[in-house]
N, CA and C atoms as a LAMMPS dump frame, in Angstrom:
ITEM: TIMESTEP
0
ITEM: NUMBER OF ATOMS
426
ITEM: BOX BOUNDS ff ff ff
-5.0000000000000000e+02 5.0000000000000000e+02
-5.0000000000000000e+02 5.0000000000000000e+02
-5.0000000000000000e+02 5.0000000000000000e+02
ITEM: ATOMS id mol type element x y z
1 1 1 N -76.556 -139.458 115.894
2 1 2 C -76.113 -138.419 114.984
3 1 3 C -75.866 -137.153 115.807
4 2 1 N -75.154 -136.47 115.414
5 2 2 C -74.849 -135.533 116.333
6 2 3 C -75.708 -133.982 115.864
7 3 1 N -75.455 -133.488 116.737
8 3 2 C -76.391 -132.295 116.52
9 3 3 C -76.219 -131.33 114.975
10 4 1 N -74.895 -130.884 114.575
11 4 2 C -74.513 -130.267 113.933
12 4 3 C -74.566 -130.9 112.659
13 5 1 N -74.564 -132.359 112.43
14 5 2 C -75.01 -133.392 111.3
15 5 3 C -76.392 -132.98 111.291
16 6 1 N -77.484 -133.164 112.458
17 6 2 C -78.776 -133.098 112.266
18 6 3 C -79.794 -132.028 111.464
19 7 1 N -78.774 -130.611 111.79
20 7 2 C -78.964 -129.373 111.641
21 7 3 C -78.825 -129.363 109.983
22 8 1 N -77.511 -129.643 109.744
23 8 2 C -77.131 -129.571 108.029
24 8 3 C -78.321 -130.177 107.228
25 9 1 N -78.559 -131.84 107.732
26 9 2 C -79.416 -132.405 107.092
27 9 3 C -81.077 -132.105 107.05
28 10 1 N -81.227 -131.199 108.071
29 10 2 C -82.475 -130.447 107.868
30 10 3 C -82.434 -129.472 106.932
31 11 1 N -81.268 -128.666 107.351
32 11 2 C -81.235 -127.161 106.199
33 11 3 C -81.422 -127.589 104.771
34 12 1 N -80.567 -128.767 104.581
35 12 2 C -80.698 -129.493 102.66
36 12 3 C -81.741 -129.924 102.646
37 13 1 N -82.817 -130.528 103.121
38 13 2 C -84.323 -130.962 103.446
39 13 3 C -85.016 -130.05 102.984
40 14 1 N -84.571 -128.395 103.641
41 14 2 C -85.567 -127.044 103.543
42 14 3 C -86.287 -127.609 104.996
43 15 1 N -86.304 -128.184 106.213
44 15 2 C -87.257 -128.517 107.22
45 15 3 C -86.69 -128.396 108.598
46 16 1 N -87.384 -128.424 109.704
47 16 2 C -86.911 -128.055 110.41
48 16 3 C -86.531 -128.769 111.676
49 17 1 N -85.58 -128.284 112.285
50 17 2 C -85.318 -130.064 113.159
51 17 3 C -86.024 -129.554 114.363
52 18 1 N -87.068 -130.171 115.163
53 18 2 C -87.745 -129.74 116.446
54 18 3 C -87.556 -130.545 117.231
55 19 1 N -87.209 -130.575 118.337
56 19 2 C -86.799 -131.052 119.811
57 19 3 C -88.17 -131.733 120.007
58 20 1 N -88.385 -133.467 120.442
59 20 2 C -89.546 -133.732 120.721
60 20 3 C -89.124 -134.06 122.51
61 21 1 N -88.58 -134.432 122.832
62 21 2 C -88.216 -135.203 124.32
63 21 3 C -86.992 -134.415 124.973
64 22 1 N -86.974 -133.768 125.33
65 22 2 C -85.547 -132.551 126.3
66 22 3 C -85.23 -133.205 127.402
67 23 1 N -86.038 -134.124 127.806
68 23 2 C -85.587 -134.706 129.321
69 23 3 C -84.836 -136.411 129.042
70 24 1 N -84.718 -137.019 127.932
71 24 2 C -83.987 -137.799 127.446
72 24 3 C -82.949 -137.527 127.461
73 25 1 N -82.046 -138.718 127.216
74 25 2 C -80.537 -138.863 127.286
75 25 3 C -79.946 -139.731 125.824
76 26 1 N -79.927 -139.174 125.248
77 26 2 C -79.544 -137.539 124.716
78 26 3 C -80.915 -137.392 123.95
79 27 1 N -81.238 -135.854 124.21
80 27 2 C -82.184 -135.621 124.161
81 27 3 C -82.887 -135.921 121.74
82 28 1 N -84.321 -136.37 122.222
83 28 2 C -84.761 -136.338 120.923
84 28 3 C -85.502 -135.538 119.971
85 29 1 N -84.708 -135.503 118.648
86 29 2 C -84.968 -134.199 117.839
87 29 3 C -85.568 -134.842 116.887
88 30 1 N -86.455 -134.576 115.849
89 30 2 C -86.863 -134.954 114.532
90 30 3 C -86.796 -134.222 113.848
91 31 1 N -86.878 -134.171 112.629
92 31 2 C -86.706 -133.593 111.115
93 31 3 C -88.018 -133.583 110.616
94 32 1 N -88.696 -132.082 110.66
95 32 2 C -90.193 -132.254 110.011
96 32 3 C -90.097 -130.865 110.21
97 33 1 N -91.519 -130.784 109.241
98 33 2 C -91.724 -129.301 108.558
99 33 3 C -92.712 -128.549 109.892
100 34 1 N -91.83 -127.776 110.341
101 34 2 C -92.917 -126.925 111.308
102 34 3 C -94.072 -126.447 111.574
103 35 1 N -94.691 -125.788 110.144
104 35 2 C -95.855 -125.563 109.632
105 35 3 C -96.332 -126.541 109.892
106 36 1 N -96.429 -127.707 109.156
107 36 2 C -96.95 -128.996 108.801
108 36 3 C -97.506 -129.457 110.399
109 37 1 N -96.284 -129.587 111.353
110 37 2 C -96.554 -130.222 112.595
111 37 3 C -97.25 -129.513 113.642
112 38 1 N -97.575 -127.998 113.628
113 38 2 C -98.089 -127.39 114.049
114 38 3 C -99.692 -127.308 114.01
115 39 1 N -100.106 -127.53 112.737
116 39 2 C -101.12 -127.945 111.674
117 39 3 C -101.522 -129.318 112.383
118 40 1 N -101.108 -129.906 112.484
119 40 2 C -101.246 -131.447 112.954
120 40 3 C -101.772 -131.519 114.501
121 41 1 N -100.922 -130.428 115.346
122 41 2 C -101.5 -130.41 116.643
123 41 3 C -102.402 -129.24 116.802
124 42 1 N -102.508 -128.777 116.294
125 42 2 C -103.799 -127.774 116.654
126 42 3 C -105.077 -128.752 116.125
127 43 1 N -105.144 -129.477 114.818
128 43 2 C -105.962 -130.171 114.456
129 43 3 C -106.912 -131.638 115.536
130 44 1 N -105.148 -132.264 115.844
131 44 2 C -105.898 -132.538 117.191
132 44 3 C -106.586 -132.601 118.699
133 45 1 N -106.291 -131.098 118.536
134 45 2 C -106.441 -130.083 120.166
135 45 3 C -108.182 -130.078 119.873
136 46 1 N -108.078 -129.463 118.278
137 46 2 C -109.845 -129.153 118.289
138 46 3 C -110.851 -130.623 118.246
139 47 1 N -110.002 -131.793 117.768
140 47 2 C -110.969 -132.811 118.056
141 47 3 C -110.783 -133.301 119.102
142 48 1 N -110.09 -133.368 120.091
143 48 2 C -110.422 -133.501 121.564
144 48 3 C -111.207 -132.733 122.004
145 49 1 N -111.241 -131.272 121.643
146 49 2 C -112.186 -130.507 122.427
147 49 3 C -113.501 -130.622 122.101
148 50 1 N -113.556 -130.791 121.068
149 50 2 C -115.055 -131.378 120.112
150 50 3 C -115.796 -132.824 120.99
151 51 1 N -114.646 -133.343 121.189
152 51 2 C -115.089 -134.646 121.763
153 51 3 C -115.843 -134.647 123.509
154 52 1 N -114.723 -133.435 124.356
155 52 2 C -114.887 -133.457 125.36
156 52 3 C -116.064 -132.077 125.825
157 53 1 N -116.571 -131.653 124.578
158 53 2 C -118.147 -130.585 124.637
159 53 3 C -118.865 -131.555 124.326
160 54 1 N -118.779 -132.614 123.433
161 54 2 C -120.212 -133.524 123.004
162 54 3 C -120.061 -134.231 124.448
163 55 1 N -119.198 -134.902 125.238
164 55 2 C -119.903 -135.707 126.301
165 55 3 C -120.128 -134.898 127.43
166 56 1 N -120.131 -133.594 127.531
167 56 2 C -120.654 -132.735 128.821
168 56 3 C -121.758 -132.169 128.445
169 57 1 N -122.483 -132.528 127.209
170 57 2 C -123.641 -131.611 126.703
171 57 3 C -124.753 -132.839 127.606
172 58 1 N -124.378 -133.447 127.01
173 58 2 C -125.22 -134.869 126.858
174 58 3 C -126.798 -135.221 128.671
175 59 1 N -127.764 -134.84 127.577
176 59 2 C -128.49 -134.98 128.919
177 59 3 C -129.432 -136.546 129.241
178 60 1 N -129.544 -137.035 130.109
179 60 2 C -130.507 -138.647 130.004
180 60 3 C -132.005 -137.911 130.905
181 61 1 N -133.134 -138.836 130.653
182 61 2 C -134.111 -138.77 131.178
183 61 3 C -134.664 -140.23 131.372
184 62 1 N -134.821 -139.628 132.828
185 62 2 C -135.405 -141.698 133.438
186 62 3 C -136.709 -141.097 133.804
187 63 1 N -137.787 -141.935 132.838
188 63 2 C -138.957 -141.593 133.605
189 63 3 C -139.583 -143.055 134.202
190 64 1 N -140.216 -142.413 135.745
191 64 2 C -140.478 -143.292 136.687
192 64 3 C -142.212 -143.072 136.851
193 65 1 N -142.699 -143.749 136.247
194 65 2 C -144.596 -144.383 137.215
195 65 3 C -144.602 -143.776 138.842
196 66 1 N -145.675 -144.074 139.26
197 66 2 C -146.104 -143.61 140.649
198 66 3 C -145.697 -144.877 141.223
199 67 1 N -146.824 -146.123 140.581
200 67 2 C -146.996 -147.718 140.834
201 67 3 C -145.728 -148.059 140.456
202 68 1 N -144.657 -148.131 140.727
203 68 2 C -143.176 -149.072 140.243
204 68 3 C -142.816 -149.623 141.617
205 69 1 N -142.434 -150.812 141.496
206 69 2 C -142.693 -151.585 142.2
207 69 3 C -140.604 -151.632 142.284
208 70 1 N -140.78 -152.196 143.711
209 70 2 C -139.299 -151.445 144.258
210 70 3 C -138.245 -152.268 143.75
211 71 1 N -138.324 -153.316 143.118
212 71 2 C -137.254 -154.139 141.85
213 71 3 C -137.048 -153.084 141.22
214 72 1 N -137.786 -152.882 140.062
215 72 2 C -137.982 -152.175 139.274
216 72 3 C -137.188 -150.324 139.062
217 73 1 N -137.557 -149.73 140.833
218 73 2 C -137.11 -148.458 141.004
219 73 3 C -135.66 -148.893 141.7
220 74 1 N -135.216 -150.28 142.119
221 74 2 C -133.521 -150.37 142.057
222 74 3 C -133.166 -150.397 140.756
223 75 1 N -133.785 -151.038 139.985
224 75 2 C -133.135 -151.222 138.357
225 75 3 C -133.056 -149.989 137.757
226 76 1 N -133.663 -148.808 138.111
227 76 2 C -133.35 -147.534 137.433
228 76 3 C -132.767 -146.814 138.121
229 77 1 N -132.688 -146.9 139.956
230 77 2 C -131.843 -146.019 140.287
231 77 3 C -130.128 -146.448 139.616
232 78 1 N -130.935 -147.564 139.707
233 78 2 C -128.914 -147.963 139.114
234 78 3 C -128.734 -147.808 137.683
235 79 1 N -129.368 -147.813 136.941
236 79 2 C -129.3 -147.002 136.126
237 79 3 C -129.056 -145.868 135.498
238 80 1 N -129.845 -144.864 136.419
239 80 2 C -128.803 -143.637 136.359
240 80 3 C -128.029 -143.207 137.351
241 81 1 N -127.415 -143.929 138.417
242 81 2 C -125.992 -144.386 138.786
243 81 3 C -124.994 -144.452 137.706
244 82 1 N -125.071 -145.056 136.966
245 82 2 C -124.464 -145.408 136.11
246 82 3 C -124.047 -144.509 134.417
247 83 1 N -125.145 -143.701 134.73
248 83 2 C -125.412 -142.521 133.92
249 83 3 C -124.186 -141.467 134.394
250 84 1 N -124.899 -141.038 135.768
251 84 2 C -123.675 -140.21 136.515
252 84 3 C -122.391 -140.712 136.457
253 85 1 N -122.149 -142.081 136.27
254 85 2 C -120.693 -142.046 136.341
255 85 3 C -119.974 -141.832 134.895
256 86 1 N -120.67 -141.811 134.294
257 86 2 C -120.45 -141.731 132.985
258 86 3 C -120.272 -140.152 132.802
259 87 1 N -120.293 -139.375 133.646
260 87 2 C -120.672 -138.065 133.794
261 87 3 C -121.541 -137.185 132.769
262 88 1 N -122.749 -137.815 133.081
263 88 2 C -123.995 -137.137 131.773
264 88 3 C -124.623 -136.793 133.354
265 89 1 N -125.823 -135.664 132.853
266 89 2 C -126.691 -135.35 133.66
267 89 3 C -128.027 -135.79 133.231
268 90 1 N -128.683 -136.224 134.36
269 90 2 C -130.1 -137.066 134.137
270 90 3 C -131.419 -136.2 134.913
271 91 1 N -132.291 -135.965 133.951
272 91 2 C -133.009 -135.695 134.598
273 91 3 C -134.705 -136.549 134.8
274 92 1 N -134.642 -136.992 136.019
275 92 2 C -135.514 -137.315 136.758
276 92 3 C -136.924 -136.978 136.352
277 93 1 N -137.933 -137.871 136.07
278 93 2 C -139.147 -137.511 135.79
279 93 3 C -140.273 -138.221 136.386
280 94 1 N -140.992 -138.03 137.34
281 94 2 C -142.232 -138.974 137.988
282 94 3 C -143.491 -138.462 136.681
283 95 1 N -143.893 -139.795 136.421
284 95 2 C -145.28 -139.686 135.635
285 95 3 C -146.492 -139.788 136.4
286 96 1 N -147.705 -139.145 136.556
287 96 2 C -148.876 -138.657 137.198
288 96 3 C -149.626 -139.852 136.102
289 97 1 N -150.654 -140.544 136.001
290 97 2 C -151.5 -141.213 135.056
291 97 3 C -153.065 -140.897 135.726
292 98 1 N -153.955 -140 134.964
293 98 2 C -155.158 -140.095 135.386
294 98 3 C -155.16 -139.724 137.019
295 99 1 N -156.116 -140.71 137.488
296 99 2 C -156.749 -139.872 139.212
297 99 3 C -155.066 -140.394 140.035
298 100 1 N -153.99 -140.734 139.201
299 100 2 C -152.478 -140.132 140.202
300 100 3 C -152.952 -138.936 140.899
301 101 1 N -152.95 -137.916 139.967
302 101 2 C -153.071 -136.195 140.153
303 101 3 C -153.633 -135.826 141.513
304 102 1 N -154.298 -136.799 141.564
305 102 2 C -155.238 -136.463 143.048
306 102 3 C -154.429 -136.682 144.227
307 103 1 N -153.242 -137.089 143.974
308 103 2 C -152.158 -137.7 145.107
309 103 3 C -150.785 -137.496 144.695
310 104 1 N -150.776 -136.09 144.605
311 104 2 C -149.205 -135.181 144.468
312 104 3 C -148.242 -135.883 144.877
313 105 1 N -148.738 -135.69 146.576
314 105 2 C -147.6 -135.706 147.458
315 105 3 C -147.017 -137.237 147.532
316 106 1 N -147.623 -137.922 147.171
317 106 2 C -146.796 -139.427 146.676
318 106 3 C -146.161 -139.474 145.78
319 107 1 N -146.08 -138.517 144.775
320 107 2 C -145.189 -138.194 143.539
321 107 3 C -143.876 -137.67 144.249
322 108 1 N -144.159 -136.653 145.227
323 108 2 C -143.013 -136.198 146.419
324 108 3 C -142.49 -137.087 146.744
325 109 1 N -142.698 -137.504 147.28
326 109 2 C -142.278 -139.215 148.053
327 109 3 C -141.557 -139.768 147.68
328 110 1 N -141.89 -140.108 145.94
329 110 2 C -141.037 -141.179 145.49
330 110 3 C -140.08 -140.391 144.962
331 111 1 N -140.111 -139.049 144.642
332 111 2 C -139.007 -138.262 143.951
333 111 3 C -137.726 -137.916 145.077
334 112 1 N -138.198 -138.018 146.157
335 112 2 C -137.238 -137.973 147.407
336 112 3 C -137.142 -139.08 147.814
337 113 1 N -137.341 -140.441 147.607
338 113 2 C -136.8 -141.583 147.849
339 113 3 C -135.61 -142.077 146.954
340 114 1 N -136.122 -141.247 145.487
341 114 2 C -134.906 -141.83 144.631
342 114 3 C -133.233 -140.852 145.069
343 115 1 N -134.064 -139.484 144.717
344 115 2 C -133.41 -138.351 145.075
345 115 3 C -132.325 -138.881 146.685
346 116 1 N -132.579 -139.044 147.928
347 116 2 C -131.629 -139.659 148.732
348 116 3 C -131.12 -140.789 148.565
349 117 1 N -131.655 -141.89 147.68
350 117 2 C -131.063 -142.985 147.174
351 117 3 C -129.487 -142.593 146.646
352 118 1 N -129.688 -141.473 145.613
353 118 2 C -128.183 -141.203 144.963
354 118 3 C -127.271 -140.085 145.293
355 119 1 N -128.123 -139.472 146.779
356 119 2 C -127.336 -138.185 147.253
357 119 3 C -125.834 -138.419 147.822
358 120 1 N -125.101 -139.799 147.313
359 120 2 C -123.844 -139.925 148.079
360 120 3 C -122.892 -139.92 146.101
361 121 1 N -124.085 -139.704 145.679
362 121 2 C -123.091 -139.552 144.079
363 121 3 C -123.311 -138.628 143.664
364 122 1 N -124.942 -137.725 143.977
365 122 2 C -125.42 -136.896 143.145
366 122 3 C -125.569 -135.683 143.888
367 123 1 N -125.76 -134.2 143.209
368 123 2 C -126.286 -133.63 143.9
369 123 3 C -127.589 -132.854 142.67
370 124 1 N -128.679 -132.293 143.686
371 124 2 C -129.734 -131.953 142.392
372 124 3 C -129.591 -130.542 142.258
373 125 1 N -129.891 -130.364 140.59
374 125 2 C -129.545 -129.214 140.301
375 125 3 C -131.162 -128.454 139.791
376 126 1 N -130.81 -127.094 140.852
377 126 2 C -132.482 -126.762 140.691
378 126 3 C -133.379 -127.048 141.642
379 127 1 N -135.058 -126.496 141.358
380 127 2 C -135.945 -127.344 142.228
381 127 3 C -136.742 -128.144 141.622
382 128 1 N -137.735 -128.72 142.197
383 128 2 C -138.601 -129.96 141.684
384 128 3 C -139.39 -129.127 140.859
385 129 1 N -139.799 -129.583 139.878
386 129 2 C -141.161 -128.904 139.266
387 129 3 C -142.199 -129.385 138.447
388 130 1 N -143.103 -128.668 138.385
389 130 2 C -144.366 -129.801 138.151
390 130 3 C -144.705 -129.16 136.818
391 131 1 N -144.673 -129.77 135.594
392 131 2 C -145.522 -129.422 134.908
393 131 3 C -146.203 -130.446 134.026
394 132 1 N -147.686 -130.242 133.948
395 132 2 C -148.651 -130.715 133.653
396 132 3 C -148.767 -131.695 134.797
397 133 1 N -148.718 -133.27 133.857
398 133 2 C -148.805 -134.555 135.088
399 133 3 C -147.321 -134.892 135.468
400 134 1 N -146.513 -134.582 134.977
401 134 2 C -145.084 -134.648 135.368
402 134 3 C -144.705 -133.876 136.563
403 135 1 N -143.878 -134.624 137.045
404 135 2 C -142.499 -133.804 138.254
405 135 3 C -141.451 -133.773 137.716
406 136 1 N -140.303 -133.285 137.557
407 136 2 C -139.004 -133.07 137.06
408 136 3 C -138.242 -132.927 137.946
409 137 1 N -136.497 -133.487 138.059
410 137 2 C -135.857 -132.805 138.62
411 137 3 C -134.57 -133.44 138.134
412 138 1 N -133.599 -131.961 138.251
413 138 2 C -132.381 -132.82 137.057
414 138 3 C -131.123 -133.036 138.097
415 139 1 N -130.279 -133.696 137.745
416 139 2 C -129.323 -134.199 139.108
417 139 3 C -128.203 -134.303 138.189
418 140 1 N -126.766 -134.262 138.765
419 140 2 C -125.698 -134.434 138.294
420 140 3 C -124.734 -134.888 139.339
421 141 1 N -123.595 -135.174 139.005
422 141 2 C -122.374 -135.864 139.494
423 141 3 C -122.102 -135.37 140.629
424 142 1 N -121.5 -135.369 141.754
425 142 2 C -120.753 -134.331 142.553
426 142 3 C -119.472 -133.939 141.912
């Protein structure tokens, strides 16, 4: 249809003809109400953006024993491997149980064994910190 057909048959419509594709041959126009389509894409601008704040909020927590036995601490490092790729941030938790407490620095240990385990995906955000019988430390994507 040619342009000047397209134009008429919008004006008798009352709607408006908007250019969707300019780099086509010959380029493509549709017949729709401006308001209306404008309405339509702003509507779906805000649920993408809705969508893409809920998965950057999103936080995981892996909590790890002192005693985990090294199956076990591959099955969760890969775990939240897998977290990170998903791009959530995880934060890291060593559990202290009873006379643990008396032996910190093995809580160190294992929090820097996991911690260089994923330093080629992760980097940690923050420092370690202890509160109560817990260690914490939160890590994210590079």
């Amino acid at each position: 249809m040619s342009s000047k057909e397209a134009q008429i048959l919008a004006r008798d419509q009352g709607v408006d003809l908007v250019e969707i594709a300019a780099n086509a041959d010959p380029p493509v126009v549709k017949i729709i109400d401006w308001g209306k389509y404008q309405y339509q894409k702003m509507k779906e601008e805000a649920k993408n953006r809705k969508k893409a704040r809920e998965k950057q909020s999103e936080l995981k927590t892996m909590k790890i024993g002192l005693k985990i036995s090294d199956n076990d601490l591959n099955i969760k490092t890969r775990k939240i491997r897998e977290f990170l790729e998903d791009g959530d941030r995880v934060k890291i938790m060593i559990i202290l149980r009873g006379r643990e407490m008396a032996h910190k620095d093995l809580g160190d240990q294992l929090l820097k064994k996991v911690t260089d385990s994923l330093s080629e995906i992760a980097v940690i955000e923050g420092k370690t910190q202890w509160s109560g019988r817990n260690l914490s430390v939160g890590v994210r994507k590079k």
